[in-house]
C-alpha positions as CSV (number, residue, x, y, z in Angstrom):
1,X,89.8,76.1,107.0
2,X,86.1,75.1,106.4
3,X,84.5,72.0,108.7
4,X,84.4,69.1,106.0
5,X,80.2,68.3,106.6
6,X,78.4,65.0,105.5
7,X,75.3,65.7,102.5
8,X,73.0,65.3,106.1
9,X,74.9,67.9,108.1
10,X,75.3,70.6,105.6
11,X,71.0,69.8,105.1
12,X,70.3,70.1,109.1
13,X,72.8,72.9,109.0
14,X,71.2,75.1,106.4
15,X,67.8,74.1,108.1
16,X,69.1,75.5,111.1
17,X,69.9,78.6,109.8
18,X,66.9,79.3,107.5
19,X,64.6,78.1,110.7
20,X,66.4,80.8,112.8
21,X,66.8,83.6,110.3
22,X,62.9,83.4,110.3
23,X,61.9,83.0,113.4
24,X,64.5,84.6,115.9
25,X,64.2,81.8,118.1
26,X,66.7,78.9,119.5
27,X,66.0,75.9,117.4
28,X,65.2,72.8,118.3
29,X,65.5,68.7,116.9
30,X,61.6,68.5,117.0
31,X,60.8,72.2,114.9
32,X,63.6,71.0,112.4
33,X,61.6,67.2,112.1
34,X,58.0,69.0,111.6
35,X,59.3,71.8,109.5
36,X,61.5,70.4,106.8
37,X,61.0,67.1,105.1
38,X,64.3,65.6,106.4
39,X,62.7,61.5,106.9
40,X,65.1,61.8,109.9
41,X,63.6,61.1,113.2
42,X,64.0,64.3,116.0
43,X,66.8,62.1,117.7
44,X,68.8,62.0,114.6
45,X,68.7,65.7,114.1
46,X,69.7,66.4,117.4
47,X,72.7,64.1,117.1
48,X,73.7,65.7,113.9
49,X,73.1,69.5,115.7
50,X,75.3,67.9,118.7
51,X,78.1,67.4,116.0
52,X,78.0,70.5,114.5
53,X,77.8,72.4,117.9
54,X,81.2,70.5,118.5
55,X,82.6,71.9,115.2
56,X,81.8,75.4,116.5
57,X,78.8,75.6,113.7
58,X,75.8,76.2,115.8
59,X,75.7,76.6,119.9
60,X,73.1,77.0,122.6
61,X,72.3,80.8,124.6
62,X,70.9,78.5,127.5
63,X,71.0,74.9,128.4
64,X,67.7,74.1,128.1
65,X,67.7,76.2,125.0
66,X,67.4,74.9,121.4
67,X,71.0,76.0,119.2
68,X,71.7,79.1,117.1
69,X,73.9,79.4,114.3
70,X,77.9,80.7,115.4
71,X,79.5,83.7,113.1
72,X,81.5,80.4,111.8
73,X,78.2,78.4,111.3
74,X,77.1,81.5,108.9
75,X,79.8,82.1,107.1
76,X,79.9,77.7,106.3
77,X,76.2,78.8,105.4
78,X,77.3,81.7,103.3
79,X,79.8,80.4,101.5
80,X,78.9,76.6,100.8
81,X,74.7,75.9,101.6
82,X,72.9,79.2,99.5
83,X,73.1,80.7,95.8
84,X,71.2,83.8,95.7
85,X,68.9,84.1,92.8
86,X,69.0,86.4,89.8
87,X,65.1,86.2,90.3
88,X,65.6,88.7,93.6
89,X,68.7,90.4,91.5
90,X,65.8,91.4,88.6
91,X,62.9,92.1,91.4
92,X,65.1,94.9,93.2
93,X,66.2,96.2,89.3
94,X,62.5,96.3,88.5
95,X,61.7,98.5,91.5
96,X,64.8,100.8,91.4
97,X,63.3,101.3,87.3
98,X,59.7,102.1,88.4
99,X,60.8,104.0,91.4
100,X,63.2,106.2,91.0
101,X,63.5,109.6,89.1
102,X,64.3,110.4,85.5
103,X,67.9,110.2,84.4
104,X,67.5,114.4,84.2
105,X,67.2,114.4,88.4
106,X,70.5,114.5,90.0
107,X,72.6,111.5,90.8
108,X,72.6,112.1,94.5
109,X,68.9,112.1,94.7
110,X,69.1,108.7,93.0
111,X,71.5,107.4,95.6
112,X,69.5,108.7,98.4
113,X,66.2,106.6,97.3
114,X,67.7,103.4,96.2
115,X,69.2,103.7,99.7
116,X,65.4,103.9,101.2
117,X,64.2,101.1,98.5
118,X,67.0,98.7,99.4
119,X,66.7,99.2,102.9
120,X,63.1,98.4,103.0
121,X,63.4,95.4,101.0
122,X,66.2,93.7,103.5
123,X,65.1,95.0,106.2
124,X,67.9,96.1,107.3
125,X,70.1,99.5,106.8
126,X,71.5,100.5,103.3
127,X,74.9,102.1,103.1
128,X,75.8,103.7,99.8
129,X,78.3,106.3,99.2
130,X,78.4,108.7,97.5
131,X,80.8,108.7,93.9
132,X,84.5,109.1,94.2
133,X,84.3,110.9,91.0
134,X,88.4,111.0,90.9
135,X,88.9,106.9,90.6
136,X,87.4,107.5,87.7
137,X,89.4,110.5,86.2
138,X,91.0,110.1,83.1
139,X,94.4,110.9,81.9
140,X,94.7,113.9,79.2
141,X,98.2,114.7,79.1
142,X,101.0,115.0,80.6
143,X,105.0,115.7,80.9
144,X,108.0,114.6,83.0
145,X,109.8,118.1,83.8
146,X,113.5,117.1,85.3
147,X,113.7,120.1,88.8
148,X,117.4,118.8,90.6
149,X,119.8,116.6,89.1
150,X,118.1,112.9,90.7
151,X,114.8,114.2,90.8
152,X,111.8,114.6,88.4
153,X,108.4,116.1,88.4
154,X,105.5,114.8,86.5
155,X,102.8,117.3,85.5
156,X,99.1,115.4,84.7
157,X,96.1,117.2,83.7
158,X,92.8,115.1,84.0
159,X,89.8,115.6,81.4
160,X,88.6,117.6,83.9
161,X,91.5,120.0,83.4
162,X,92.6,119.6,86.7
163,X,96.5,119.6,87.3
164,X,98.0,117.0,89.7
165,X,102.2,116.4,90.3
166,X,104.0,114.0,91.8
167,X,108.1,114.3,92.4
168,X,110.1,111.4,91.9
169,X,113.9,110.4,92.2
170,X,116.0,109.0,89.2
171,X,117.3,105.4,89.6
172,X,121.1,105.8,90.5
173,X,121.8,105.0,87.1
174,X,120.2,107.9,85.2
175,X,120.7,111.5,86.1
176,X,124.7,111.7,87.5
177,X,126.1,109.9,84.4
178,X,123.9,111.0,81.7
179,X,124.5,114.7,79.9
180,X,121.9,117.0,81.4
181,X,121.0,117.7,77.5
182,X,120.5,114.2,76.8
183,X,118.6,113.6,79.6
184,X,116.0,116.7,79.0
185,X,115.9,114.7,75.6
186,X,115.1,111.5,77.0
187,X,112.8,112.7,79.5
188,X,110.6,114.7,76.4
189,X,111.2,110.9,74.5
190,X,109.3,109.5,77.7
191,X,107.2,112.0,78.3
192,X,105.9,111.6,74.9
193,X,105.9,107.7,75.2
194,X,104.0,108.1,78.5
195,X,101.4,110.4,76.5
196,X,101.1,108.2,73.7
197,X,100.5,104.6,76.2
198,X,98.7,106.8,79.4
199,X,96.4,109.1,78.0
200,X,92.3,108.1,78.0
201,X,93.1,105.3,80.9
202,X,91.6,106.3,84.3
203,X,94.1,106.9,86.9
204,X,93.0,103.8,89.0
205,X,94.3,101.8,86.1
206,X,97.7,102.5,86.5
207,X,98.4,100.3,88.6
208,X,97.6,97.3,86.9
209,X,99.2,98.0,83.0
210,X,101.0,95.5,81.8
211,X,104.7,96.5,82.3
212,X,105.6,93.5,79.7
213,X,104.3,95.2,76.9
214,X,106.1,98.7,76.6
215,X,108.7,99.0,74.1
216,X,112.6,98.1,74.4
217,X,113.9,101.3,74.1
218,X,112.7,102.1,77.9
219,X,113.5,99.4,79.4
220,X,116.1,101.0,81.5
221,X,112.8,103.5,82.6
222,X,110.4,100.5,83.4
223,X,111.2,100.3,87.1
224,X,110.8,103.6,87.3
225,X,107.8,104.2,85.2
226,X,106.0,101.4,87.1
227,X,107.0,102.9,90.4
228,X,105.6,106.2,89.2
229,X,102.3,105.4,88.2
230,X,102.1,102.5,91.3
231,X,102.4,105.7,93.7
232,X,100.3,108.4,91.2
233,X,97.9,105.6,91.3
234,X,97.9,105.3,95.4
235,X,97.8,109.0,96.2
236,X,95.0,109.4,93.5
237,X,93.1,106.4,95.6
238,X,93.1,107.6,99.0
239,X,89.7,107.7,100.1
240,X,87.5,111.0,100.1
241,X,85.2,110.8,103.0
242,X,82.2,111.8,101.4
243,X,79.1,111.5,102.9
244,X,77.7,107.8,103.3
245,X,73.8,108.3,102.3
246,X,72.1,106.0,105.2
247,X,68.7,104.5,105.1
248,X,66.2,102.4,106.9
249,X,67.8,103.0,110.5
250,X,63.5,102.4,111.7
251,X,63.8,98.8,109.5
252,X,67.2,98.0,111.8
253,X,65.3,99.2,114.8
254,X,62.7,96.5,114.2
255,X,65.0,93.8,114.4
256,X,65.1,91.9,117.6
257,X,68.8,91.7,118.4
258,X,68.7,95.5,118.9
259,X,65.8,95.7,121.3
260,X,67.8,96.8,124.3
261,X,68.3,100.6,123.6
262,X,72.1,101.3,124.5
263,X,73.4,98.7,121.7
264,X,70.6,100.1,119.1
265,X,72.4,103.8,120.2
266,X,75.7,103.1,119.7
267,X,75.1,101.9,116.1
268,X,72.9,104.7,115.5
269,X,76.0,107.4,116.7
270,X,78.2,105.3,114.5
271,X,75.6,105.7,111.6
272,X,75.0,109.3,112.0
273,X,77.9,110.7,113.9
274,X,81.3,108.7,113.2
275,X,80.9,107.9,109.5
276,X,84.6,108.0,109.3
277,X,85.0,104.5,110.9
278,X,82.7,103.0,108.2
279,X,85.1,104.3,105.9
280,X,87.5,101.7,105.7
281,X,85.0,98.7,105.9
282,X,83.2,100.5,103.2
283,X,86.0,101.7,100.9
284,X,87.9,98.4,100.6
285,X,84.9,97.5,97.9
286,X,86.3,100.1,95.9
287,X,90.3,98.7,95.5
288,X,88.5,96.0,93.6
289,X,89.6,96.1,90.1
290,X,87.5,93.8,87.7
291,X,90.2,91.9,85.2
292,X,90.2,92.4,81.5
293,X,88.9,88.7,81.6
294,X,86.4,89.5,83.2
295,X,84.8,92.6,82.3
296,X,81.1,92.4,82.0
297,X,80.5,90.2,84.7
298,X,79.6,91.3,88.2
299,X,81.9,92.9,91.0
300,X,82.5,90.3,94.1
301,X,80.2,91.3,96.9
302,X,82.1,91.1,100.5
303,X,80.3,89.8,103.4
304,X,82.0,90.6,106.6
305,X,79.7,88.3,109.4
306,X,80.2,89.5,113.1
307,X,83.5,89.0,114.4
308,X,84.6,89.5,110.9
309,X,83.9,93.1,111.3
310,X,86.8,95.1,112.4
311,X,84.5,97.8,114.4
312,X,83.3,96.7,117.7
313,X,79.9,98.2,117.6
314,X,78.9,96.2,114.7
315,X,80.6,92.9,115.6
316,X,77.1,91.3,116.5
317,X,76.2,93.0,112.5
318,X,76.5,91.1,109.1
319,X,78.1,93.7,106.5
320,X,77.4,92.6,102.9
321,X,78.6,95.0,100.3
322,X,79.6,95.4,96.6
323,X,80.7,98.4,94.1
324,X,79.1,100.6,91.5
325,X,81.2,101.8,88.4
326,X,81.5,104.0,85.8
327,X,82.8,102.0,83.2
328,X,85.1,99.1,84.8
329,X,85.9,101.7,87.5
330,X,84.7,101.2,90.8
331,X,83.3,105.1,92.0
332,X,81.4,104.1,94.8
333,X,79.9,101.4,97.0
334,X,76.3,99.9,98.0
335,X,76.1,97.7,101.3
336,X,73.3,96.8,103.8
337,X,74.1,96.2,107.6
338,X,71.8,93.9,109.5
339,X,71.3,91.0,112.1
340,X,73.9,88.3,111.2
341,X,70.3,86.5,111.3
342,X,70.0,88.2,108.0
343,X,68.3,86.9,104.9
344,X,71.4,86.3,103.0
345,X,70.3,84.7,100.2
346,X,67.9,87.8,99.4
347,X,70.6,90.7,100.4
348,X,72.9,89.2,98.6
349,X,71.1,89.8,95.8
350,X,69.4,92.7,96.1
351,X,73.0,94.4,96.7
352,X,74.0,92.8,93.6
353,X,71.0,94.5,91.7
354,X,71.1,97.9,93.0
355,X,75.2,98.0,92.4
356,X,74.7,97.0,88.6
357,X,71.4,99.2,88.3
358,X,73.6,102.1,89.4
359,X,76.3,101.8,87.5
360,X,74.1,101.5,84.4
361,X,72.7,104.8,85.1
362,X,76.2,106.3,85.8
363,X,77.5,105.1,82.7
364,X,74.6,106.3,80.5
365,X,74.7,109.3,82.3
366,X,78.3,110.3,81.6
């Protein structure tokens, strides 16, 4: 639950912030009073900073020290003091345009220099991965084949021509008491009904069809039909772990907070060596499904900020990531890891920008 801040607190909290994400250094009542046009005197600000270090906003590294925004006093920061601008969203689009190859050069080249372009802008290190070509698989036919008394198999084939089954038990109420006849009949019926509702959708669509809508004569089939594609749907989502394309490890290296060489090594192994924990930070972006409502506007971007990161290396690391589609599919994801005394504002934005800038190029390109 967020700290409820007076219109002055929020202001000497997002100038505590800003001042710090700049400078690196503790800040102080007296910096805050010359910098920023607050008509407060020094003492005020530093009884308002003493409040919010009580709320857990801000704290000091050393007594004699000036105070530092908390994971908690970014996220307030994050969430309720900035709006990143569409001005930084169109700069990074711009430079991705001018910068990067033809549409003819291959789609992993792309990936690899946006990676460099966005990691040089933020100063921090780009994480993009690359497509997961098979969320975005489509559905060309398929069939229900019943193989034991209780138990079916459905047979899909992709637009790729690639053949995928999945076995699946009966409800207790189909199978023993129906005539094995009927049933083969039933089963063509829905196999055909399946075809006829199923077929063009991507598989990662499954599992998010309007149940509602399919026609009384299967009703008795729903629950199982929903179950169906719910696990087709799961299996077909499971991550691949294809290679993350890294970039601007030297920009990370600048940064202050990873002066001291065994914490900047660690992150580096993690980078390089142990991709496989990134994974599940990383491939949560892609479980995002953008709602018929919706479609058109931009995927959520997730910002994960120190603690909030489940990997212990990173847990002094702001994470900020969002998706690239094909379509309304999510395929693949674009993130930058930094400082927490990142310039959120700005990544925020330029994450935005190269996620929508990719997937216009994926979707053109397909």
């Amino acid at each position: 639950m967020y700290v409820q801040l007076t219109e002055r607190q929020q202001k000497v909290l997002w100038a505590t912030v800003n001042y710090y994400i700049e400078t690196a250094e503790p800040v102080g009542s007296q910096a805050l009073a010359k910098e920023y046009e607050f008509s407060l005197s020094s003492a005020t600000i530093r009884n308002v900073m003493g409040v919010l270090e009580k709320e857990g906003l801000l704290y000091q590294p050393h007594t004699s020290a000036g105070r530092v925004p908390s994971d908690s006093g970014y996220r307030v920061y994050v969430d309720k003091l900035i709006t990143p601008s569409d001005q930084w969203v169109e700069r990074i689009q711009q430079l991705l345009s001018k910068r990067l190859p033809s549409e003819h050069a291959s789609f992993e080249t792309l990936l690899r220099q946006a990676a460099q372009i966005l990691a040089t802008l933020s100063g921090c290190v780009a994480l993009i991965t690359v497509p997961q070509s098979s969320l975005a698989t489509a559905i060309r036919h398929l069939h229900l084949v019943q193989v034991e008394p209780q138990r079916v198999m459905l047979i899909l084939v992709t637009d790729t021509y690639e053949t995928r089954s999945v076995f699946m038990d009966l409800p207790a109420h189909l199978g023993e008491s129906e005539d094995s006849e009927l049933l083969e009949q039933e089963l063509h019926l829905l196999s055909n009904f399946l075809n006829h509702h199923l077929c063009g959708k991507s598989l990662s669509e499954l599992a998010s069809i309007d149940w509602e809508e399919l026609d009384r004569q299967f009703q008795k089939f729903a629950a199982f039909l929903k179950q169906l594609c719910q696990d087709l749907s799961q299996r077909n989502q499971l991550p691949v772990a294809n290679p993350i394309l890294i970039g601007g490890v030297s920009e990370f290296l600048r940064q202050p907070e990873f002066s001291e060489l065994a914490q900047a090594q660690t992150i580096i192994q993690m980078l390089e060596e142990e991709q496989d924990r990134l994974w599940p930070l990383i491939y949560e972006g892609l479980e995002f499904q953008v709602p018929p409502a919706q479609k058109g506007n931009r995927p959520p971007v997730l910002i994960r900020i120190g603690t909030e990161n489940a990997l212990k290396p990173i847990q002094n690391c702001a994470l900020v990531s969002s998706v690239y589609q094909k379509g309304t599919t999510p395929v693949g994801s674009v993130g930058v890891l930094g400082p927490t005394r990142m310039a959120y504002d700005k990544v925020i934005a330029f994450v935005e920008g190269t996620a929508e800038f990719l997937s216009a190029r994926l979707s053109k390109a397909s």
